[in-house]
C-alpha positions as CSV (number, residue, x, y, z in Angstrom):
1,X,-57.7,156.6,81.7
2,X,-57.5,152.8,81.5
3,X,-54.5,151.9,83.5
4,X,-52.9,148.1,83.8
5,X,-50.5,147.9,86.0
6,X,-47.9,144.7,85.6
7,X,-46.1,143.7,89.2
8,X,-42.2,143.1,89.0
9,X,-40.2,140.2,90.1
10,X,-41.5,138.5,93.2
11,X,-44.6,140.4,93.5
12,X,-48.4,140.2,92.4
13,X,-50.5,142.0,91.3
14,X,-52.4,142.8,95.1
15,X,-48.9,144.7,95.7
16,X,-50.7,147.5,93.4
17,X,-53.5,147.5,95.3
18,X,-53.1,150.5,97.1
19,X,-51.8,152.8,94.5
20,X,-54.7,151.3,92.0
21,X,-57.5,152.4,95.0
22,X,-55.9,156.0,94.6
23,X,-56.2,155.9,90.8
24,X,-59.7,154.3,90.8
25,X,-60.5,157.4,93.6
26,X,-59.1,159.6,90.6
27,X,-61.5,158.4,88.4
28,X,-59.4,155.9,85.9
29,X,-60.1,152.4,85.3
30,X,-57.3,150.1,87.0
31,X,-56.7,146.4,86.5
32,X,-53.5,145.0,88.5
33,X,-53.1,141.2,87.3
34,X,-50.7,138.4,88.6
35,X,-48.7,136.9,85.5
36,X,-48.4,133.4,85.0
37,X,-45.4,132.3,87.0
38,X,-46.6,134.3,90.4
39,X,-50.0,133.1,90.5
40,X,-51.4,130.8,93.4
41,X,-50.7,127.0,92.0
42,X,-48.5,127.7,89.8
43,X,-45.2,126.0,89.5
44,X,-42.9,129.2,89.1
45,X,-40.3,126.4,88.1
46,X,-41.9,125.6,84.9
47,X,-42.5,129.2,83.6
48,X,-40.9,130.5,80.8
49,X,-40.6,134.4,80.2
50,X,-43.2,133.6,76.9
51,X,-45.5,132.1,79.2
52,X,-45.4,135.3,81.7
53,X,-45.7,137.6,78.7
54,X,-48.9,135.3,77.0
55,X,-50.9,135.7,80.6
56,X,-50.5,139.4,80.5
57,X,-51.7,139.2,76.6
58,X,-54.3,136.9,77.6
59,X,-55.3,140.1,80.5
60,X,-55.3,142.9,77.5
61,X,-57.4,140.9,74.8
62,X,-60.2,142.3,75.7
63,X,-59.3,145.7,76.2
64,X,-58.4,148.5,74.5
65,X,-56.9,152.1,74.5
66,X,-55.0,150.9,77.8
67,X,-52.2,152.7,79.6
68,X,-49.6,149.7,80.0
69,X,-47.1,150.1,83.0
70,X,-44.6,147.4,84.0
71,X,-42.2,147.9,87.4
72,X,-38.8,146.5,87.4
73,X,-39.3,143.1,85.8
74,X,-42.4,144.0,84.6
75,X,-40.8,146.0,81.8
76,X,-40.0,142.7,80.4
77,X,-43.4,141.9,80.3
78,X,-44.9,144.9,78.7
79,X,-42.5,144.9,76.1
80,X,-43.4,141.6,74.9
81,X,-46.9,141.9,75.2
82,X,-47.0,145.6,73.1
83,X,-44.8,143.7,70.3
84,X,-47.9,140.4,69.9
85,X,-50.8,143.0,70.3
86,X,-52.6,144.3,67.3
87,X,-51.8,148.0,66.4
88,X,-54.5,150.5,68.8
89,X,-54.4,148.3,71.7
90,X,-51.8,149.7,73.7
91,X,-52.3,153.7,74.4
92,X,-49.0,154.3,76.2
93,X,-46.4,152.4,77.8
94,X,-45.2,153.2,81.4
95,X,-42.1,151.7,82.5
96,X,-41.7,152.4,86.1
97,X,-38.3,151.6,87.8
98,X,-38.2,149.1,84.7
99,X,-36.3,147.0,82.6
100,X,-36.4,147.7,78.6
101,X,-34.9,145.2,76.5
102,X,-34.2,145.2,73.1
103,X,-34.6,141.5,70.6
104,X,-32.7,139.1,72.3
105,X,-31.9,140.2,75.4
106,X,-33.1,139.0,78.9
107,X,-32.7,140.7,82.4
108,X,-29.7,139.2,83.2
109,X,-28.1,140.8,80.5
110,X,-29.1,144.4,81.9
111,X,-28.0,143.6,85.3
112,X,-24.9,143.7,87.0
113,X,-22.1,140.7,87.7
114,X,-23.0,139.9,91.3
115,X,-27.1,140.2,90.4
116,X,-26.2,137.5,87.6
117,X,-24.1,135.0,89.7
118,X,-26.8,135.8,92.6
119,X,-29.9,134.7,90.5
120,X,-28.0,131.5,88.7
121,X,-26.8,130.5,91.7
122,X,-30.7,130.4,93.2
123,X,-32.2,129.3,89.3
124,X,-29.7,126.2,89.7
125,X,-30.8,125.2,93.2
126,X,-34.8,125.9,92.5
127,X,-35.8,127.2,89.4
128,X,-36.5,130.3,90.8
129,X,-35.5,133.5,92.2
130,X,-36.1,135.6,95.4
131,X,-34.5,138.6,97.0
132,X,-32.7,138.2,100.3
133,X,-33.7,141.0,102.7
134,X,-30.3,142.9,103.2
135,X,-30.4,143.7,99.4
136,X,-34.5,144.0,99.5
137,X,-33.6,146.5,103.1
138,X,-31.0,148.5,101.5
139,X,-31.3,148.7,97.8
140,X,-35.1,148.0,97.0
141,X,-36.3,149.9,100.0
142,X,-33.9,152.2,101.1
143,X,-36.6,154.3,102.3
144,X,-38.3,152.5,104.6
145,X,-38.1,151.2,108.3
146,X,-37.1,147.5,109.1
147,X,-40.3,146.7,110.1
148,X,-42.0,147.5,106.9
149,X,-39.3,145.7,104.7
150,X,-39.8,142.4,107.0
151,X,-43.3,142.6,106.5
152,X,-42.8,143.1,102.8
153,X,-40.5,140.1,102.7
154,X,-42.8,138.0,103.6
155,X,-45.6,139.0,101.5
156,X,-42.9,137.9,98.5
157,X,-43.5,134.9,96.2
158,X,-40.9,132.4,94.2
159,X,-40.5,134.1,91.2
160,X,-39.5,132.0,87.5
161,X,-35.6,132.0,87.2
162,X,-36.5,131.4,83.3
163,X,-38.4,134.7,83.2
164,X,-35.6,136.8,84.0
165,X,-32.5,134.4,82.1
166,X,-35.0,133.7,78.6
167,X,-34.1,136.2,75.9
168,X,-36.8,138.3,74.8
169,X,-38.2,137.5,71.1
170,X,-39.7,140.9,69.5
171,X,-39.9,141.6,66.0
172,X,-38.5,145.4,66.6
173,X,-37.2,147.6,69.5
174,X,-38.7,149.2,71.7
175,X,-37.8,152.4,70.3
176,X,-39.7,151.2,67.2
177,X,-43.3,151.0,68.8
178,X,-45.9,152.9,67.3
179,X,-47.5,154.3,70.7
180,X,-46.0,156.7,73.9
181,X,-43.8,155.7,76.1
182,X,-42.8,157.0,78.9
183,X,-40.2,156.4,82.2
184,X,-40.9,157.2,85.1
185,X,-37.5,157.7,87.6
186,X,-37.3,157.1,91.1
187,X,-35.2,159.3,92.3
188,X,-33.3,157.0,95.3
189,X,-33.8,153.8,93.6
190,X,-30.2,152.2,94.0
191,X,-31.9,148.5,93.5
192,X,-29.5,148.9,90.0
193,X,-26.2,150.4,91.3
194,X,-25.2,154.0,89.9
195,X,-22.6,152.3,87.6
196,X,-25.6,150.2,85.9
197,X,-28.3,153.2,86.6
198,X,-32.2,152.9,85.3
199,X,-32.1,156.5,83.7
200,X,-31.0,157.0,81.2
201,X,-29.2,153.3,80.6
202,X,-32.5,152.0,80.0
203,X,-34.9,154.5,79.4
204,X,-32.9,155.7,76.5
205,X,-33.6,152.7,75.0
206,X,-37.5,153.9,74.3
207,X,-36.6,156.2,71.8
208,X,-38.4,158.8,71.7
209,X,-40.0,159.4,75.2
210,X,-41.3,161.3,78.4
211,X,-39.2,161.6,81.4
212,X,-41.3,161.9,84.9
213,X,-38.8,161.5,88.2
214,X,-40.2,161.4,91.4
215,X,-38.1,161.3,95.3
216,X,-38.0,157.3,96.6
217,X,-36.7,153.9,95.9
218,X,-37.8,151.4,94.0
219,X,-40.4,150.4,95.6
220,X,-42.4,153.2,96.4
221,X,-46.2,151.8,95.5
222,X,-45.5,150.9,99.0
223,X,-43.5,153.5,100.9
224,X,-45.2,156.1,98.7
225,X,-48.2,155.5,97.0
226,X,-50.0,158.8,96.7
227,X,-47.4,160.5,95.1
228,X,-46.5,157.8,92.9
229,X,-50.3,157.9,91.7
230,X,-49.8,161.3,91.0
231,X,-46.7,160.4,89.1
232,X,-48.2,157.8,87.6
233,X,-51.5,159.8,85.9
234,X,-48.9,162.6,84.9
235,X,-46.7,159.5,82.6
236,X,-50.1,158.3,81.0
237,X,-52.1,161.3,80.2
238,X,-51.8,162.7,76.6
């Protein structure tokens, strides 16, 4: 398979690197880009959640029969990019631990109250967004030791407010597209609280799709990697 696999909030796309080696050990083509916004000289200030979406276009036109995946913010991003590509592109959509929005909604409107107020309150002072290493410690890497999560931390970028607050312009749902989808649940992942969970709030969304779960939080291309490989070629194969 032809996998691409799109970073969330905060990250790049060298964060994929070590489950991409595992896949690429499998046999599959992987490419793990860094979308506008998160890239080295970039002024995350300025980006717009069109501008993050474009770059990842920009990645897939010269590819085809690609197995799309977007983590946590990333959904965002593969959602737009499916809805401007032309029809056979796109083999199947992955949307690990990720955000699925439907015409005119943005991230902030699939988070909860305090995530809102948290990110507007950083947007206002900066333009962007980051994640302070309590919520990172006990939410986004719940399993994992301090050490790890510190070293995370500070592999972390400044990440476009306007990415996560813009609302998404698609011609039809996500339960519309014309390819599979698939969701793929981490088990522990309490980065969305229970009262706002990932599955099935979000991946209901897709429509018609396949379910593949997996123990971990939300991070686990780090505290897990082989298995979430594993997981990850059982979501894209046919």
């Amino acid at each position: 398979m032809k996998f691409v696999l799109v970073h969330g909030a905060a990250h790049t796309g060298a964060h994929f690197e070590k489950v991409a080696d595992l896949l690429r050990g499998a046999g599959h083509q992987v490419t793990c880009p860094t979308l506008a916004g998160n890239r080295a000289g970039d002024n995350p200030a300025e980006i717009t959640l069109a501008d993050a979406i474009d770059s990842l276009v920009d990645v897939l036109a010269d590819m085809d029969d690609v197995v799309l995946l977007g983590h946590s913010w990333g959904g965002m991003a593969i959602t737009g990019a499916y809805d401007k590509l032309p029809a056979g592109k796109i083999r199947r959509l992955i949307y690990y631990s990720a955000f699925v929005p439907n015409p005119g909604e943005s991230l902030l409107d699939m988070v909860p109250p305090h995530y809102v107020a948290m990110f507007d309150e950083m947007g206002a002072a900066t333009g962007t967004v980051g994640f302070p290493l309590p919520i990172l410690r006990e939410a986004f890497m719940n399993d994992a030791d301090l050490a790890t999560v510190e070293k995370h931390m500070a592999d972390l970028v400044p990440h476009p407010y306007r990415t996560m607050a813009d609302k998404i312009v698609l011609s039809k749902s996500p339960a519309e597209f014309d390819c599979g989808k698939s969701y793929l649940h981490m088990q522990q992942d309490i980065a969305l609280p229970a009262s706002y969970p990932w599955h099935p709030r979000l991946s209901e969304k897709l429509g018609l799709y396949r379910l593949v779960s997996m123990p971990g939080s939300h991070s686990t291309f780090l505290t897990n990697p082989e298995l979430l490989a594993e997981k990850i070629i059982e979501a894209g194969r046919d």
